[in-house]
Backbone as numpy.savetxt, mean C-alpha at the origin, in Angstrom:
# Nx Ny Nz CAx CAy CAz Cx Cy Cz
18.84 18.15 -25.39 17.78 19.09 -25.05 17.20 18.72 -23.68
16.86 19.28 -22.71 16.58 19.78 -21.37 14.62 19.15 -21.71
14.49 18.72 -20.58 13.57 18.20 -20.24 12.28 19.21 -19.30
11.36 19.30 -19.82 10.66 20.15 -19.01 9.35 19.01 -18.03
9.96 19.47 -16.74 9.56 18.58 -15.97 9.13 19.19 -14.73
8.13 18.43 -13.51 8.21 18.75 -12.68 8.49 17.73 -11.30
8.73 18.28 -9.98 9.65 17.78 -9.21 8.25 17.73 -7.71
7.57 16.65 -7.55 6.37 16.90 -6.85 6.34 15.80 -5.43
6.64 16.30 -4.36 6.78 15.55 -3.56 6.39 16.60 -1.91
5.78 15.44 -1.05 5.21 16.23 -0.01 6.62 16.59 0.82
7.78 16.54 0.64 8.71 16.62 1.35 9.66 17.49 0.62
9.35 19.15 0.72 9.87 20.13 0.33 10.92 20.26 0.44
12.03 19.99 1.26 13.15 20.21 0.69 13.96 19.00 0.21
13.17 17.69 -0.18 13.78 16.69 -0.84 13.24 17.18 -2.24
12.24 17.62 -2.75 11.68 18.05 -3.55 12.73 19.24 -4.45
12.96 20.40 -3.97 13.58 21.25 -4.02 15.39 21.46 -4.45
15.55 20.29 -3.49 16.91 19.61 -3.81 17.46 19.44 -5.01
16.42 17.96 -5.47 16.14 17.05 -6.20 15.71 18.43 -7.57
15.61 19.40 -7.97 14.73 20.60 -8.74 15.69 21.25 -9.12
16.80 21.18 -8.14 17.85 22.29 -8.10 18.82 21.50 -8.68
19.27 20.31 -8.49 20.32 19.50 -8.92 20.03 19.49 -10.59
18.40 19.01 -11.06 18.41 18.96 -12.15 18.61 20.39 -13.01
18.04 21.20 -12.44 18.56 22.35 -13.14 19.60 23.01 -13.41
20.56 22.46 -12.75 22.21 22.47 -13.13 22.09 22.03 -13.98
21.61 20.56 -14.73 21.65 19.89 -15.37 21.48 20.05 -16.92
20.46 21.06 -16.64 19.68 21.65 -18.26 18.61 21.24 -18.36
18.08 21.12 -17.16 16.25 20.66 -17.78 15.76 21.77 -16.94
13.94 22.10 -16.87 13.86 22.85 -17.15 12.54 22.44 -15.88
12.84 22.94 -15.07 11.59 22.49 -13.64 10.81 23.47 -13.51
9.90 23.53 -13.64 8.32 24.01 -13.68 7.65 24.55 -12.35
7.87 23.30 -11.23 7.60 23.01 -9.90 8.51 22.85 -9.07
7.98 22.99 -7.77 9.43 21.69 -7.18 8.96 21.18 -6.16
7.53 21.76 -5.28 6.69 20.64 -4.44 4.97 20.76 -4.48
4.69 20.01 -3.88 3.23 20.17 -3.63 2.74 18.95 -2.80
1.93 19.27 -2.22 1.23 17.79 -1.11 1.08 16.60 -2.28
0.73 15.33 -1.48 0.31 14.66 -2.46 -0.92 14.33 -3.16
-2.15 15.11 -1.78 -3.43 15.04 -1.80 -3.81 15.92 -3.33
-2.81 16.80 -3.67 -3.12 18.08 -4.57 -1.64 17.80 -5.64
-1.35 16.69 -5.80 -0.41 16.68 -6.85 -0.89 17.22 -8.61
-1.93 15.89 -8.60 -2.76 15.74 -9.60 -2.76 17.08 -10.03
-3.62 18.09 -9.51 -4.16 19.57 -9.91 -3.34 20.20 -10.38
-1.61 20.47 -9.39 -0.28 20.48 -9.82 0.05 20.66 -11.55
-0.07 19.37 -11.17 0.84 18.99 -12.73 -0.17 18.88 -13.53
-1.35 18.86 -13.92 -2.04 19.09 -14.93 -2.66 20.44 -15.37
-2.21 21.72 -14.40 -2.47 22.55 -14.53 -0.95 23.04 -15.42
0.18 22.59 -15.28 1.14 22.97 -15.76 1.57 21.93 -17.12
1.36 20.78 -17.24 1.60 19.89 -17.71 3.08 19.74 -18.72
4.09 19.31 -18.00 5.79 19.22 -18.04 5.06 17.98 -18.95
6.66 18.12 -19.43 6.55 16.63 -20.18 6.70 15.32 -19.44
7.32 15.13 -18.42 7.72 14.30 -17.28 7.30 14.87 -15.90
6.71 14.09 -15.37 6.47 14.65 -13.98 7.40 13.42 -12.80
8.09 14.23 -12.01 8.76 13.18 -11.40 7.73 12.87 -9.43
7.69 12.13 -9.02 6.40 11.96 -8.06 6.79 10.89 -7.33
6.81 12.04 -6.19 7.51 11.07 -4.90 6.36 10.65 -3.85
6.67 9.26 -3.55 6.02 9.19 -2.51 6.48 8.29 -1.60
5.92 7.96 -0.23 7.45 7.33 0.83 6.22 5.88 1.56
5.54 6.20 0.50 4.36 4.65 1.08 3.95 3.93 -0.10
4.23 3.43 -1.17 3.46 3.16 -2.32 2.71 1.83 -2.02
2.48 0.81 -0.90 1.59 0.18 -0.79 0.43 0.40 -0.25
0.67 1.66 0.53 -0.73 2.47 0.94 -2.18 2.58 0.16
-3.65 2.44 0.06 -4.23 2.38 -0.97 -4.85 3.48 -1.12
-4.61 3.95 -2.40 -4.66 5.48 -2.92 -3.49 6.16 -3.58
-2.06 5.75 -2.92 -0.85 6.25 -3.25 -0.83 6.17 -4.64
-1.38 5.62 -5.34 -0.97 6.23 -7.02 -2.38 6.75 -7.71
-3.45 7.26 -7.12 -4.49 7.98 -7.31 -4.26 9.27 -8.44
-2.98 10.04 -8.22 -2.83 11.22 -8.95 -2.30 10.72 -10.08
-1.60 9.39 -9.83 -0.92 9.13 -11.24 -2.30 8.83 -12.38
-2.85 7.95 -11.42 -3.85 7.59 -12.73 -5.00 8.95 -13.02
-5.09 10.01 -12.23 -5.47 11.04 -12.93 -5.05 12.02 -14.00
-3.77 11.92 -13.68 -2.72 12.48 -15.12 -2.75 11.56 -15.95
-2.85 10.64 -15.84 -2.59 10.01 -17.20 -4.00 9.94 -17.77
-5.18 9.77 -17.08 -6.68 9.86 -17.92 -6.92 11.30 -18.21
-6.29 12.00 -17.49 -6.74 13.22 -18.30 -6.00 14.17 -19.17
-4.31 14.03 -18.90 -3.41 14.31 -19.61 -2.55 12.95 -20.27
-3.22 12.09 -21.06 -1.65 10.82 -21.01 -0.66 11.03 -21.62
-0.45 12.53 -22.56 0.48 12.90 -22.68 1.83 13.00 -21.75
1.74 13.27 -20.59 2.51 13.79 -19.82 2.67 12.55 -19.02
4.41 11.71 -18.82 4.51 10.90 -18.38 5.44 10.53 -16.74
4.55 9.98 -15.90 4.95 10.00 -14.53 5.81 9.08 -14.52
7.22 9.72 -13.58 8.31 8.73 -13.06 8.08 8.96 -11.55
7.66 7.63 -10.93 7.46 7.16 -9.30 8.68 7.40 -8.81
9.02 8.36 -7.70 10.14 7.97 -6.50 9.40 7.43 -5.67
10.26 6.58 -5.00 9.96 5.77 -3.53 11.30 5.20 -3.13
10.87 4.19 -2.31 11.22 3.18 -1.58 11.56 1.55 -2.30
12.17 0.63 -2.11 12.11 -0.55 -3.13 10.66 -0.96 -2.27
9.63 -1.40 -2.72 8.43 -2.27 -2.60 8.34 -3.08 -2.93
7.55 -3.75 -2.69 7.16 -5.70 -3.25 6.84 -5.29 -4.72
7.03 -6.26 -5.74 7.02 -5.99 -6.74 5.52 -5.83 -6.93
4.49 -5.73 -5.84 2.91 -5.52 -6.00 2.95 -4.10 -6.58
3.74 -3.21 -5.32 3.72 -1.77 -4.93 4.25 -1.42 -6.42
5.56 -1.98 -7.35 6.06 -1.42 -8.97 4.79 -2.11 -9.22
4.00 -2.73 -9.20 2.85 -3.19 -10.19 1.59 -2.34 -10.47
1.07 -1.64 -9.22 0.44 -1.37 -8.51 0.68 0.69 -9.16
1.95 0.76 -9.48 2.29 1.99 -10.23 1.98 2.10 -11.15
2.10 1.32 -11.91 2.33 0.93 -13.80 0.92 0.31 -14.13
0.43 -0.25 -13.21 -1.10 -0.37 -13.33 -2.46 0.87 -13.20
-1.40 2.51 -12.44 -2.07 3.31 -12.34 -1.93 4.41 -13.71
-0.78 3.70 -14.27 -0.22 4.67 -15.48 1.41 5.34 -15.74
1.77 4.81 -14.44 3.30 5.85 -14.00 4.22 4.86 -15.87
4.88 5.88 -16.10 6.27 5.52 -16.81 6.99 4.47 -16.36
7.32 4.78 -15.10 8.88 4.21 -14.43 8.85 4.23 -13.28
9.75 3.41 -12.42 9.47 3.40 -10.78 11.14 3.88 -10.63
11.59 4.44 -9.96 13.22 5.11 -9.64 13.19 4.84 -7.73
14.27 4.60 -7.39 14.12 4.67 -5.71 14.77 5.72 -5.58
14.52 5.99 -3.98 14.31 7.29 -3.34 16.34 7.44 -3.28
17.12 6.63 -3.17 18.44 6.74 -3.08 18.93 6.31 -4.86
18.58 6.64 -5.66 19.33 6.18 -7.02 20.09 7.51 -6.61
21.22 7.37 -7.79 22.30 8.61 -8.09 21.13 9.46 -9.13
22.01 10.66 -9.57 21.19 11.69 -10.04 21.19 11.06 -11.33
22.14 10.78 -11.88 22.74 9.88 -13.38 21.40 9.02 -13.80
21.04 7.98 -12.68 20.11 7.22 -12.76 18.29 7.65 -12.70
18.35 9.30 -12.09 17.14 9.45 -11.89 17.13 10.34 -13.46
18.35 10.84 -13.87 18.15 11.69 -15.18 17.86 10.79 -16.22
18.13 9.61 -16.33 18.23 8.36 -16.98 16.79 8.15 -17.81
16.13 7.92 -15.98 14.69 7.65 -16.17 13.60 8.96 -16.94
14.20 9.58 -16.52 13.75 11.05 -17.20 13.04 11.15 -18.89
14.57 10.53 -19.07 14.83 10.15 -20.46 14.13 9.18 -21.22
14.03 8.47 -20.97 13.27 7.08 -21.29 11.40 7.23 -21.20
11.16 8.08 -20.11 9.68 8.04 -19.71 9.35 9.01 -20.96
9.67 10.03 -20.92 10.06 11.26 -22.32 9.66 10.45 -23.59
10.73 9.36 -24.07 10.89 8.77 -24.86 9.21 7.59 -25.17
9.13 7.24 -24.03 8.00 6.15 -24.35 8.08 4.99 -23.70
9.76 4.81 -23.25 10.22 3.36 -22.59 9.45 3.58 -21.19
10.14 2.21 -20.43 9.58 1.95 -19.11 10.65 1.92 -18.80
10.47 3.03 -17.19 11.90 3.29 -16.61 12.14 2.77 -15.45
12.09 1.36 -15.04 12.88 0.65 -14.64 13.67 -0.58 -14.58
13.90 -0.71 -13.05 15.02 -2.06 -13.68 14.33 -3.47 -14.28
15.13 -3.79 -14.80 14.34 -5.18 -15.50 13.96 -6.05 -14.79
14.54 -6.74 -14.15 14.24 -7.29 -12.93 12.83 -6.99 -12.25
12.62 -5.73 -11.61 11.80 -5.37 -11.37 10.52 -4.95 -12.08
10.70 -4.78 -13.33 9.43 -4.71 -14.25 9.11 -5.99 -15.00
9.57 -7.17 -14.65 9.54 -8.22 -15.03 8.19 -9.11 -13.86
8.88 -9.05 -12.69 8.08 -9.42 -11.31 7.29 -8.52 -11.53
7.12 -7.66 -12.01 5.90 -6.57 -11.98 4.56 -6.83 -12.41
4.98 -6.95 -13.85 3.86 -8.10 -14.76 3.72 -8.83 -14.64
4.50 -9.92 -14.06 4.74 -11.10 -13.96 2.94 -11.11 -12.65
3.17 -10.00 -11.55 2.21 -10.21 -10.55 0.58 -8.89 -11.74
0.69 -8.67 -12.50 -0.61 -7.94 -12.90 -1.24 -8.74 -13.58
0.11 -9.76 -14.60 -1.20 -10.82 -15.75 -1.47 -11.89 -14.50
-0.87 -12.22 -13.24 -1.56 -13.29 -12.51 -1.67 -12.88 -10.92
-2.80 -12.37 -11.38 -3.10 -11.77 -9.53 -3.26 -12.89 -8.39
-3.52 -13.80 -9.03 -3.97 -15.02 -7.85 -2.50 -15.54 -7.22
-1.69 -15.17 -8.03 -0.25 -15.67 -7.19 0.41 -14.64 -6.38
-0.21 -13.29 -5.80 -0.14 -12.54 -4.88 0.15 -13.12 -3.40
0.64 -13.05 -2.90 0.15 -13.35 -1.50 -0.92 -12.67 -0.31
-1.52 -14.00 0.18 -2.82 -13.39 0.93 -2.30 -12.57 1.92
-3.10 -11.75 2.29 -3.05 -10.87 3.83 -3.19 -11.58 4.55
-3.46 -10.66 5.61 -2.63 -10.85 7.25 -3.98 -11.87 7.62
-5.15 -10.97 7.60 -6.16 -11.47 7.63 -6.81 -13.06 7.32
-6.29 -13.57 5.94 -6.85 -14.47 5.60 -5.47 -15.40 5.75
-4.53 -14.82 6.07 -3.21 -15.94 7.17 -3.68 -16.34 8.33
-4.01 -15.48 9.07 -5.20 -16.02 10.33 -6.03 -16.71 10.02
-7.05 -16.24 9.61 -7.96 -16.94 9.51 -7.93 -18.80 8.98
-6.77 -18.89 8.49 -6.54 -20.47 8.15 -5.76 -21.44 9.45
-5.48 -20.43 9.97 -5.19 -20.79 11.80 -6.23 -21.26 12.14
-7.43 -21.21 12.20 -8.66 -21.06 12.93 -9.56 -21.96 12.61
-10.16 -22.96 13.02 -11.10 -24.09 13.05 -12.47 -22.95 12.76
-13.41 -23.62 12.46 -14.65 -22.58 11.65 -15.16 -22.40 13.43
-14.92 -23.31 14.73 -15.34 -23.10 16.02 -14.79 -21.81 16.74
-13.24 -22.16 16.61 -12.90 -20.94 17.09 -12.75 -19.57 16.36
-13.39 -19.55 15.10 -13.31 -18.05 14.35 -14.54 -17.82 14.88
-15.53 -18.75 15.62 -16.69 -18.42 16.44 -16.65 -17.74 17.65
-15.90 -18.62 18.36 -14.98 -17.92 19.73 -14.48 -16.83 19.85
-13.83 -16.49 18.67 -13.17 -15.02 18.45 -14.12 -14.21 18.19
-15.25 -14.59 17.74 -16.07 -13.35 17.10 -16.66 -13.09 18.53
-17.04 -14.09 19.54 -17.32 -13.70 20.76 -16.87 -13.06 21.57
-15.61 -13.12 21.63 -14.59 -12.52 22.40 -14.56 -11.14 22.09
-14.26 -11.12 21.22 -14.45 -9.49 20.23 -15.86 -8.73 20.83
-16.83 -9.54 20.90 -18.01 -8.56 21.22 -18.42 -8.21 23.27
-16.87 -8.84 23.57 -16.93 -8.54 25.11 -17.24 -9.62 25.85
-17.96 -10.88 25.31 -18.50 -12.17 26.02 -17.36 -12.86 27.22
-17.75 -13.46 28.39 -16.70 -13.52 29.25 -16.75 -15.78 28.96
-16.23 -15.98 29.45 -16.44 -17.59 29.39 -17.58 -18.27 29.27
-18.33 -17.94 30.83 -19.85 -18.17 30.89 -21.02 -17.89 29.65
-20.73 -16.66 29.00 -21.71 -16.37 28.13 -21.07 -17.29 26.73
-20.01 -17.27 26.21 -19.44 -17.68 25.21 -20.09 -19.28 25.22
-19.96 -19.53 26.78 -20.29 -21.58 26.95 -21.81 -21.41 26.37
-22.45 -20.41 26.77 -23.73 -20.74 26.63 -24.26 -20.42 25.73
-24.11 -19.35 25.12 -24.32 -18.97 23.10 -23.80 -20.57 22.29
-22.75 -20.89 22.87 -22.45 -22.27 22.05 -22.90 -23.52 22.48
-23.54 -23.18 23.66 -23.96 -24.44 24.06 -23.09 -25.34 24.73
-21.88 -25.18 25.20 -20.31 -26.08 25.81 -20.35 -25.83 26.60
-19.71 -26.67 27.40 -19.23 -26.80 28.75 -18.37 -25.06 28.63
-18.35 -24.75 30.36 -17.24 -23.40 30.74 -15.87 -24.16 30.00
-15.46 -25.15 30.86 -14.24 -25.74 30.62 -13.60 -26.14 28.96
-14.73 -26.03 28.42 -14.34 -26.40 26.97 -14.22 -25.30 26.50
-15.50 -24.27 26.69 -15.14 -22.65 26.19 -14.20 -21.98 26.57
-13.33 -22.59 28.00 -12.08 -21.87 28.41 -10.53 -22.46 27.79
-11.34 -23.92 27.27 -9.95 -24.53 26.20 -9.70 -23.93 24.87
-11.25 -23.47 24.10 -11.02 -22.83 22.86 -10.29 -21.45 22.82
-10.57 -20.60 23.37 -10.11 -19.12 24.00 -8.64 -19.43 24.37
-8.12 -20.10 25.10 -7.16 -20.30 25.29 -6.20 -20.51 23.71
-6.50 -21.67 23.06 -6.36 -22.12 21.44 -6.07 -20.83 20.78
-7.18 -20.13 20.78 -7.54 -18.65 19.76 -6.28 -17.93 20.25
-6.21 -17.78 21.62 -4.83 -16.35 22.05 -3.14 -17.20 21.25
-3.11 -18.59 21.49 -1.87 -19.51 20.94 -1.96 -19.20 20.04
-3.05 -19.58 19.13 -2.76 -19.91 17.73 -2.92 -18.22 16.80
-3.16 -17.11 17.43 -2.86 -15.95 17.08 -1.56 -14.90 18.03
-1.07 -15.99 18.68 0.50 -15.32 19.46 0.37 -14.37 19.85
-1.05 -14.46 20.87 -1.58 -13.01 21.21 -1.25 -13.63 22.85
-1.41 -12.06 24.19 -1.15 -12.48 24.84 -2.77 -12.38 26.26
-3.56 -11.86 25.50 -4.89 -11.36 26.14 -6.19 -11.13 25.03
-7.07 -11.37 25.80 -8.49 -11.41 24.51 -8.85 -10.23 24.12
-8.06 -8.85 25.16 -8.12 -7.60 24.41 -7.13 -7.75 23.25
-5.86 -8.04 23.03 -5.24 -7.54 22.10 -5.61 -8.92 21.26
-6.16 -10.35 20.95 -6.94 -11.06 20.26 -8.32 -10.12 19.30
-8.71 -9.61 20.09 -9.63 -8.59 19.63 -9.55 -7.51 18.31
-8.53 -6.52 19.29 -8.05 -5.85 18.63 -6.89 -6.65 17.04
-6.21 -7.97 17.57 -6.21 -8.35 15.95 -7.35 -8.32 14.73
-7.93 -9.43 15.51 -9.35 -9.36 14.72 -10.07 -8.24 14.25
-9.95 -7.21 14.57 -10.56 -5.50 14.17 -9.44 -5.42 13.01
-8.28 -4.67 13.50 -7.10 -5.10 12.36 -7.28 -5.56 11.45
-6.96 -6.73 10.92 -6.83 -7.41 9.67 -7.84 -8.13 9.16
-9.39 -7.67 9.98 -10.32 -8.13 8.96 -10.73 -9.45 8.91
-9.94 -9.75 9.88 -10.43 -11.47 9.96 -11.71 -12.11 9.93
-12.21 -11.61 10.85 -13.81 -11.76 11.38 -14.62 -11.42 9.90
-14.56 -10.20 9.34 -15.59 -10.23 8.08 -15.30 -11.28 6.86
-14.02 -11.98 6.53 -13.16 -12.54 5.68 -13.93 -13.81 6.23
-14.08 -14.22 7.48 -14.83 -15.53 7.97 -16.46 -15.71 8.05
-17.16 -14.30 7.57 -18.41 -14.52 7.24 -19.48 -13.65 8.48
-18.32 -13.24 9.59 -18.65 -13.51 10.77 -19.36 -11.76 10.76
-20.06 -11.83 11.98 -20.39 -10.27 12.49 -19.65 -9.62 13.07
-19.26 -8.30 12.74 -18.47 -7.83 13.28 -18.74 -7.22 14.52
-18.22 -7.06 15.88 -18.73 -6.42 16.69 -19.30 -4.94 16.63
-19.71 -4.54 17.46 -20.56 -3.02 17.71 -19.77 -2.59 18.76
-19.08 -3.00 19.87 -18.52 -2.45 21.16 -17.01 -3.10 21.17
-16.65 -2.54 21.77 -15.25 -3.22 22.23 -15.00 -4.14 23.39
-14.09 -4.88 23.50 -14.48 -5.76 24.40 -13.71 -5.51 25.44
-14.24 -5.88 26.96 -13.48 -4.84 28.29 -12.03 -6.03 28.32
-11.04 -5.35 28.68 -10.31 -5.55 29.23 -10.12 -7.19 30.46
């Protein structure tokens, strides 16, 4: 028996494709695209038994937002993730929003009808392997790996995450020596340190790390108000 499903992805004619193949098949597609901002509304206005739900970023934060709205408000109706292979955060990070099953964006059709089947059924539709590392990272979040941010920041002596926060707010040598109280020559050794030890090649793009990945608030520090000149 044919599966009544829908096929929801911001990329209409992967969507469509993917709608058309199964319906050769004998299942029974409902949909075949919609943005992702407006998935949710989608499929709970129609509510398939399987909803299949593509998306081409799943570490992005928000990317499984619609899942966990179908499932709190319909949990009848069970989501199979297309994507990309992700860190086993990104399969965690699914199945933590409610999805069935994670499928990648290149499985054969065999394998995406597979999952179909199984999500239908109640199982979890993917590979073992991968739903293993999955849980493995939801029952122990602390063995995640840190961001970019707090990788830097362990670069950084508690002086020069000082330096940087200066730099960031435009300060030139002279002012930096004298907010800290140091010699020019010492404030021109730390600055120097900060661009090395962040493999940067100027205190604008030092800066602009520090905006980036959050470093500066992760260190306690103030964040700037202006940008810093060139």
């Amino acid at each position: 028996m044919g599966v009544r499903l829908m096929v929801v992805d911001d990329h209409r004619l992967l969507a469509e494709a993917l709608a058309s193949a199964l319906k050769l098949r004998g299942h029974r597609v409902l949909a075949a695209a919609a943005p992702s901002a407006g998935a949710a509304e989608v499929v709970l206005s129609r509510a398939p038994e399987v909803c299949l739900l593509g998306t081409a970023a799943p570490a992005e934060p928000g990317a499984f937002d619609p899942v966990a709205r179908i499932k709190r408000e319909k949990p009848q109706i069970a989501v199979v993730v297309l994507g990309p292979v992700p860190s086993p955060r990104g399969i965690a990070a699914a199945f933590a929003a409610g999805a069935s099953g994670y499928v990648r964006h290149d499985e054969r059709m065999e394998g995406v009808e597979r999952a179909m089947l199984k999500a239908r059924a109640g199982e979890a539709a993917v590979a073992p392997q991968l739903l293993q590392e999955s849980f493995a990272e939801l029952l122990d979040p602390a063995a995640e790996p840190d961001d970019e941010g707090a990788r830097l920041l362990r670069l950084l002596t508690p002086r020069e995450a000082e330096v940087l926060m200066r730099v960031a707010e435009g300060e030139d040598t002279r002012l930096i020596a004298a907010g800290m109280d140091i010699a020019p020559s010492t404030a021109r050794t730390h600055v120097q340190r900060v661009l090395m030890k962040l493999d940067v090649g100027s205190r604008l793009e030092a800066a602009a790390l520090a905006a980036r990945t959050g470093l500066l608030e992760r260190a306690g520090l103030p964040v700037p108000r202006r940008p810093p000149e060139a």
